[in-house]
N, C-alpha and C positions, 0 to 999 in steps of 0.2 A: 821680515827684516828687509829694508832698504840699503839698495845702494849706497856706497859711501862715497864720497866725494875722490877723485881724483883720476888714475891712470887705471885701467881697466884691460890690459893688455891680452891676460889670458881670456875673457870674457870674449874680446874680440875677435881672437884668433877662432875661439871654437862658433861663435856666431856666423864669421864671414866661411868656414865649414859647413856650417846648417845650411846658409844661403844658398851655396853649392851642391848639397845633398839631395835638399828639398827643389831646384829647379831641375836636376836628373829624374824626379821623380817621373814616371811614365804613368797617368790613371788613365789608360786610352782604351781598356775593356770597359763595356758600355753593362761593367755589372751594377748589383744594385748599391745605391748611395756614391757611384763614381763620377755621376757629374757636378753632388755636392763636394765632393773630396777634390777635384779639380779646383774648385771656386775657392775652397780652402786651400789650397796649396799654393795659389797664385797670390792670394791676400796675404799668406803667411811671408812669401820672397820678397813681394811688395812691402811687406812693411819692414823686413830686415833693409831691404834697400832705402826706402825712403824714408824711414824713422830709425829703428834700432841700432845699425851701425854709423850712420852720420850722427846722432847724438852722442853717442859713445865716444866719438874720435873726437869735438868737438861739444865740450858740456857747458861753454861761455856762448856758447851760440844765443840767440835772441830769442825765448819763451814765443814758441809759436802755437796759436786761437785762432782752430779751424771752426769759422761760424757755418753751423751746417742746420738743416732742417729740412722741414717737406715746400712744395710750391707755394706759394704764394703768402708763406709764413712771417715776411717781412725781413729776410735775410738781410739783403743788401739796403733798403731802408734805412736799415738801423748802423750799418757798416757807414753809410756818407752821414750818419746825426753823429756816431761815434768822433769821426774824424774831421767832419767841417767841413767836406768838400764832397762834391759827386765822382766819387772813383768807382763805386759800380753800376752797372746799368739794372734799374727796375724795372716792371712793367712784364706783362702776359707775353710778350715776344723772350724772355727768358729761357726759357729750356730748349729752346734749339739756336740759338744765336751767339752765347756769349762763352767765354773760357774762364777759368778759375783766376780771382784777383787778388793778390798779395800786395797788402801794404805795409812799412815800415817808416821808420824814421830813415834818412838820407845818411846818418851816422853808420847804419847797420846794413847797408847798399851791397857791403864786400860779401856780407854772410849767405845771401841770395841768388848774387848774379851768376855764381856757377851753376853747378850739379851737385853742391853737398846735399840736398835735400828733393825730393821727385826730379830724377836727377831723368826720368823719359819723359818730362815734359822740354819744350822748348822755350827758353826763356823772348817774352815783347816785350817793348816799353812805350809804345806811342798808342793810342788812342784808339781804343774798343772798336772794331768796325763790322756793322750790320750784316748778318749772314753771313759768317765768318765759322768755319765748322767747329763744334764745342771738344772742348777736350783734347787739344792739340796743343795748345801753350799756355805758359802760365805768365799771367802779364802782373808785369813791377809798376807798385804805384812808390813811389819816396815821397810821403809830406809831411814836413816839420811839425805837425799839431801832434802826432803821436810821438808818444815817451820813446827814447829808443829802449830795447832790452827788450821789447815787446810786439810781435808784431800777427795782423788779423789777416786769418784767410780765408775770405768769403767762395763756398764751395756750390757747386750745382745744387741743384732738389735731390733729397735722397728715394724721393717716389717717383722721380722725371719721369716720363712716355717715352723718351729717349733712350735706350739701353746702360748708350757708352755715358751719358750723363751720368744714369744712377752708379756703375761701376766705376766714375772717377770720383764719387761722394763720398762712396766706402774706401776709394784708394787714400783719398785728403784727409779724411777721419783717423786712419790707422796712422798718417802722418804726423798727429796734432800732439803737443803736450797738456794742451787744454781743449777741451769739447767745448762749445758754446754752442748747448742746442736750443732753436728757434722755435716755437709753436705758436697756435695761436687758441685762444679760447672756442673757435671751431672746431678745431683738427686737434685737440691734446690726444684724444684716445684714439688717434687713429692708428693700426696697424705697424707699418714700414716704422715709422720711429722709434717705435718701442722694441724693435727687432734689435735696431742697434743700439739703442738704449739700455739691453739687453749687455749687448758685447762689451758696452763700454764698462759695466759693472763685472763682468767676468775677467778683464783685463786691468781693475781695478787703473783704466785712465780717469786723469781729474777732468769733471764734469761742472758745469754751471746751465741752468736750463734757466731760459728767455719767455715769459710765458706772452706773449704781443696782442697788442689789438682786444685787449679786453676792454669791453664797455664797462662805464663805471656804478652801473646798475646791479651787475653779475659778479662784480669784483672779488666778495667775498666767497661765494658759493663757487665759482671756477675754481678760486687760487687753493680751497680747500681741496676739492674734488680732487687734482694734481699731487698737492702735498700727499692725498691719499695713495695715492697710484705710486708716487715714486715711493713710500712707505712700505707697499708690496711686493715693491721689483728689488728691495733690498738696497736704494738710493737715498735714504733718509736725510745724508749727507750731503747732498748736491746742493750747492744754494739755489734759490729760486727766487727771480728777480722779474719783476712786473712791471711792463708798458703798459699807460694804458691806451685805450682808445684816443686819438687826438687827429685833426685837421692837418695835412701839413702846411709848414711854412716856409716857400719860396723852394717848393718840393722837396721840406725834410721833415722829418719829425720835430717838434719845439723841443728845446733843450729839459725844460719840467719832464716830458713824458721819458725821456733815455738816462735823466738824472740816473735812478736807480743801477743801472746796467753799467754806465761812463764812471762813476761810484766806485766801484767794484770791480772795473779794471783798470782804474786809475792808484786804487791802493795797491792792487796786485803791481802794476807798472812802476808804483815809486820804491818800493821794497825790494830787494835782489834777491836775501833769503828767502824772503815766499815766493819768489820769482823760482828759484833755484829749486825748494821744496817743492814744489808743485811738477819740476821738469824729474827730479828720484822720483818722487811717487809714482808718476805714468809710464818713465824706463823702469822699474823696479817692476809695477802690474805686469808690463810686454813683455820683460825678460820671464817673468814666472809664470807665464799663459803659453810658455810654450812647452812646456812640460806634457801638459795637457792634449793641446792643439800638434803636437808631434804626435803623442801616442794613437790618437785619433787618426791622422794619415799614414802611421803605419799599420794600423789595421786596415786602413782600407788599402791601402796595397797587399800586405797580405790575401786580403779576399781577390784581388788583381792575378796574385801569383797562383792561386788556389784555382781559378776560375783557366789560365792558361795550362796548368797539369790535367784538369779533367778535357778541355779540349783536346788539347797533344793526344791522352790516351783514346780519344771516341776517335781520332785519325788512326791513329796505331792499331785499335780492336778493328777500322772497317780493313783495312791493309793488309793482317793481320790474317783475319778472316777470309781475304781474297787469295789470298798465299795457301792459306790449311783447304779449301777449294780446288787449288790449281792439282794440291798434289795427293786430294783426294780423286779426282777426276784422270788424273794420269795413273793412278793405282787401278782403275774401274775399266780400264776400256775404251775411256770415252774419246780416246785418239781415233782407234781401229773402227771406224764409221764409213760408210759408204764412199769418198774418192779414194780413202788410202785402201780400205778392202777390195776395190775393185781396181786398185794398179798393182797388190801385193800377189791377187790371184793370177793376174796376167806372167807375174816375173816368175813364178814359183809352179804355179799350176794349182788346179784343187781336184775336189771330188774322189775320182778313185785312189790321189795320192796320199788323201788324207788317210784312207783305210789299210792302205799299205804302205805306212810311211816309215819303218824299221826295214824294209829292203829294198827301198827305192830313195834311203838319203843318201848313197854314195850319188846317186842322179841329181839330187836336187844339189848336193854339195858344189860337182862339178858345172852346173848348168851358174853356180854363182860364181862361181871362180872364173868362170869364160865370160861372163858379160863383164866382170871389176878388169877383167884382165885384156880383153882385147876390144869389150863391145861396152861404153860403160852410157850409151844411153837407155840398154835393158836397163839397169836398176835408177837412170834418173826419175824417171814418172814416179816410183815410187816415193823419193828424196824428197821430190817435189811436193806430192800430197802429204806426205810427214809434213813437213813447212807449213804449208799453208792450216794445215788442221792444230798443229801448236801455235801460231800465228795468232789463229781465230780465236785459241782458247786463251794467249794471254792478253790479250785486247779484251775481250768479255772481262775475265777478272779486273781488267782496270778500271772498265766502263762498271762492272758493280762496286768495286770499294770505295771510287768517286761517288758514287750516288749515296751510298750507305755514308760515307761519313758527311755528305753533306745534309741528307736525312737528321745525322745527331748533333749539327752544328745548329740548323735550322728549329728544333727543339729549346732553345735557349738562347734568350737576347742575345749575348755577346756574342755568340757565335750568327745572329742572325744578322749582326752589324757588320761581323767581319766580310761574311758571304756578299753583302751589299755595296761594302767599299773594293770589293775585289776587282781588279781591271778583265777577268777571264771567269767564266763559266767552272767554277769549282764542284760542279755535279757532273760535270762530264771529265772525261781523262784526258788529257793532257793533247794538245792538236794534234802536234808527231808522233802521238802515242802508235798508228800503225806503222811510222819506219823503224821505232823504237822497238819495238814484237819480231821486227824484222832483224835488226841487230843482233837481238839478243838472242831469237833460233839460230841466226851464222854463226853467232860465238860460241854458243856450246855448241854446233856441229862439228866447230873445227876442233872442241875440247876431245870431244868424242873420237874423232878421225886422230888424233894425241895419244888418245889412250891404249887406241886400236897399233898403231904406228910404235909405241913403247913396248905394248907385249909381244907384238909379232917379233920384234928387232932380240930379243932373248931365246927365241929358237931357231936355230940354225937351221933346219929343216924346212921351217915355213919362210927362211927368209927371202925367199921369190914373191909369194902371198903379199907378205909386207909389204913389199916395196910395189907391186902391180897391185895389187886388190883393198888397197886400206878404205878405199870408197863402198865399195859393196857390201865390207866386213862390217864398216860403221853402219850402213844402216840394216843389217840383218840384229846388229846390236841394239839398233834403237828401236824395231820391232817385238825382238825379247823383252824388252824394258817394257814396252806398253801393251803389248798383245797378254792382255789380263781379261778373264772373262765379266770382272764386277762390272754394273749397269749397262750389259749386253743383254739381247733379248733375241730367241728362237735361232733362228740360222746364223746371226751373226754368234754365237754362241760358238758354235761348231768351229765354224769359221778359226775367229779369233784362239780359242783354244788350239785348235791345229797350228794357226801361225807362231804361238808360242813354244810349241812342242818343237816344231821344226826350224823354228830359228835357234832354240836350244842345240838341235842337235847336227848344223851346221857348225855353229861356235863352239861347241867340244868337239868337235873335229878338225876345226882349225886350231882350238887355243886351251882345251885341256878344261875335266868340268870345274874343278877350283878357279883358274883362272877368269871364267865366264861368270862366276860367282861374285868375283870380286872387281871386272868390270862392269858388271851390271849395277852393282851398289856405287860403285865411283862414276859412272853417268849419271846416274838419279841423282848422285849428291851433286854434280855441278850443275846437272839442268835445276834444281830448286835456289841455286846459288844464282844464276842468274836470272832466275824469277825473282828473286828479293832484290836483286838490284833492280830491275825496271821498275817494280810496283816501290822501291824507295824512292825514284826520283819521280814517279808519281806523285807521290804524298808530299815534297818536298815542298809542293806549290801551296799545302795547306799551312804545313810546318814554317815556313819561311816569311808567310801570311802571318801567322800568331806570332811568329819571333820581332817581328817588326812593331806588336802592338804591347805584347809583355814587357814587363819589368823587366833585363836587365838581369843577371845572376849579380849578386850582393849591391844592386841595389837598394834596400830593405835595409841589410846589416848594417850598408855605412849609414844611412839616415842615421839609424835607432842610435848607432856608435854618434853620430853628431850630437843627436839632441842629447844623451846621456851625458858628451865632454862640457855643452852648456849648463846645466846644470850641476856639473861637477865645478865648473867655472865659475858658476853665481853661488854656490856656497863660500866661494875662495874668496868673492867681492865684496 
């Protein structure tokens, strides 16, 4: 069903919505089918801009015939035999020299001169100049030999060498209300044109095809061959108007050889209705191709969105996994290693105390309570190697969940694109990451020395202890926490089991065995509490990487909600 003629209000409103939905779209993961889905999404806002809602707003506007075709098909030839004069430049210096040319009658000047129609090109009006970069303005010819109501926009090659050439073929094309495409009995079957000859029947725009330059030898056997082809692509309809081969005169085509073509848009030109009918049919195709052409870019954002949840999670399992690490490694032992065993043996003593440690911990008690209390560089060496030995250990965890998740980003294009645009080395942790190790051991220290400082302050008896000894106590505390014999090996075995025996039984000395129970669980829970935060502003730099490239949270919905209002709106029309 067709458009009907008049005010189109609701259509508009949800169109100039699409407009808006579809250039939010974000296809910036480099998954598969994303950089066609870009090239679609760009043609799709380009032609709401440059055709679908400027026709819509303005349906008296002048029936605009975008002549398009491949090189040297005899575009513009037939553009200056159409009209009478040379307004566009021909010749093999074409596809890098000249800009798109619009002509009109002088009547129809006002319909032009703004931005109702490719409204990013720039509007010239004087005279074509040599090496002039293509695809930058659109130059106004006015001359009274054309009917007004009608006017021809001779476009680039749409196979140019040029990039920006071919991509402003395709832009002029989706612009047009009538196709006039160029070929020639060379080039009919070549490739590029039937691509968009393709598009133009999918969007059911009016078409007319030029078949040029055929010799009058061939005549029959080309014009059939064509008729065949358009037959298969489902263009049965199209008319098909033959130049043929001829000499020019006074470098145009003679007026015999464009008869046919000049014909046939001279009756289109004198007629308003078929002028009119022909402008519903091609709005009527674009309004109903987006149906289509929507659901298509929302799947491919979809697969956008899909492809940014599995990343996210391969950061969060490597991070993740650095974390279930950190506080396997602090369950095992793996702190009480060689500096901190050899400053804890110094403070405490070993060997024979280890074997008679049940009547020698009033000794070890007091020997801790005189260094927190009056002497507190005894227990700093030990502080110190605690630090540095957590330090080392959450720096390593960073420096592997960096590599690990870049390991699973580098697995998979999009992720192999993201890693490449990154301004920073996403496989190594983060530069400050050792001030950051350093932070985050001072902060749970001083959690610790909090928590030490809270229980002592509830017994009146140790309230000396508390207030003099809360350094010593914390790290006899932090020793309890990590003096575990898992992946300890022969003497440090010993070792370490002793230190945890005897820091056990300094802290129920001090703070009661329930007590020590329930500080040792509440240290462990903030020292992992603060492990998750450094190893999160870690990952942050991958996360923050992918958020910049992803969709967007409902952007997907409101598309889908756009395209669905438009075709709620073209039923209404």
């Amino acid at each position: 069903m067709q458009l009907q003629k008049g005010p189109h209000a609701p259509l508009l409103t949800a169109l100039r919505e699409l407009r808006s939905a579809a250039a939010d779209l974000p296809l910036n993961l480099q998954t598969a089918g994303a950089a066609e889905a870009r090239v679609q999404r760009d043609q799709l806002v380009g032609q709401l801009d440059d055709y679908l809602i400027p026709r819509l707003e303005q349906q008296d506007a002048p029936l605009l015939v975008v002549i398009g075709g491949s090189t040297g098909a005899g575009k513009s030839t037939l553009v200056n035999a159409l009209v009478g004069h040379e307004v566009s430049q021909a010749g093999v210096l074409r596809p890098t020299t000249r800009s798109p040319v619009l002509v009109f009658h002088p009547d129809d000047a006002g319909w032009f001169a703004g931005d109702r129609i490719l409204p990013g090109l720039a509007r010239t009006t004087g005279p074509e100049v040599a090496g002039e970069a293509p695809g930058r303005s659109l130059r106004l010819v006015a001359v009274p030999s054309l009917t007004p109501g009608l006017a021809l926009l001779d476009a680039p090659d749409v196979d140019s060498f040029v990039e920006t050439n071919r991509e402003l073929a395709v832009q002029l094309l989706a612009a047009a209300d009538l196709w006039l495409f160029v070929t020639t009995a060379a080039r009919y079957a070549d490739a590029v044109p039937w691509d968009l000859l393709r598009v133009a029947r999918e969007r059911a725009t009016a078409l007319a095809v030029v078949l040029d330059r055929v010799p009058p030898e061939a005549l029959g056997e080309v014009e059939g061959h064509l008729r065949q082809l358009l037959n298969r692509e489902g263009l049965a309809d199209a008319p098909l108007l033959v130049v043929p081969e001829a000499p020019l005169q006074n470098g145009r085509l003679p007026d015999t050889a464009v008869a046919p073509v000049r014909n046939w848009i001279g009756a289109l030109a004198a007629d308003a209705d078929a002028r009119a009918e022909v402008i519903r049919a091609t709005l009527t195709g674009a309004v109903n191709s987006l149906q289509l052409r929507g659901a298509a870019l929302a799947s491919a954002v979809d697969a956008q969105e899909q492809a940014a949840r599995e990343l996210s999670l391969a950061v969060d399992g490597a991070y993740d996994q650095a974390r279930a690490t950190v506080g396997h490694e602090l369950s095992g032992g793996a702190l009480l290693r060689g500096e901190v065993l050899a400053r804890w043996q110094e403070f405490v003593g070993t060997g024979e105390l280890m074997r008679t440690l049940e009547s020698r911990i009033g000794w070890v008690r007091d020997r801790v309570v005189s260094a927190v209390m009056g002497r507190p560089s005894a227990a700093a060496p030990v502080e110190q190697a605690l630090e540095s030995s957590l330090e080392g250990l959450l720096r390593d965890a960073a420096e592997r969940a960096a590599a690990a998740a870049a390991a699973e980003w580098s697995a998979r294009p999009d992720g192999r694109a993201l890693l490449a645009g990154s301004s920073t080395d996403l496989a190594r942790a983060d530069v400050d990451i050792a001030a950051r190790a350093e932070q985050t051991v001072r902060a749970w220290q001083g959690e610790v020395l909090e928590l030490v400082r809270a229980e002592g302050a509830d017994r009146r008896q140790l309230a000396k202890l508390a207030s003099y000894g809360v350094n010593g106590a914390g790290s006899v505390l932090a020793l309890a926490l990590f003096a575990q014999t898992g992946g300890l090996t022969g003497g440090e075995i010993a070792i370490a089991g002793g230190t945890a025996a005897l820091s056990q039984k300094v802290l129920e000395a001090i703070f009661g065995d329930q007590a020590v129970r329930s500080l040792a669980a509440r240290a462990r829970e903030a020292l992992l509490e603060e492990v998750d935060t450094l190893l999160a502003a870690d990952s942050d730099r991958y996360q923050t990487l992918l958020a910049g490239a992803a969709p967007p949270p409902g952007a997907t919905s409101r598309f889908r909600a756009a395209v669905h209002a438009v075709g709620a709106a073209r039923a209404e029309s």
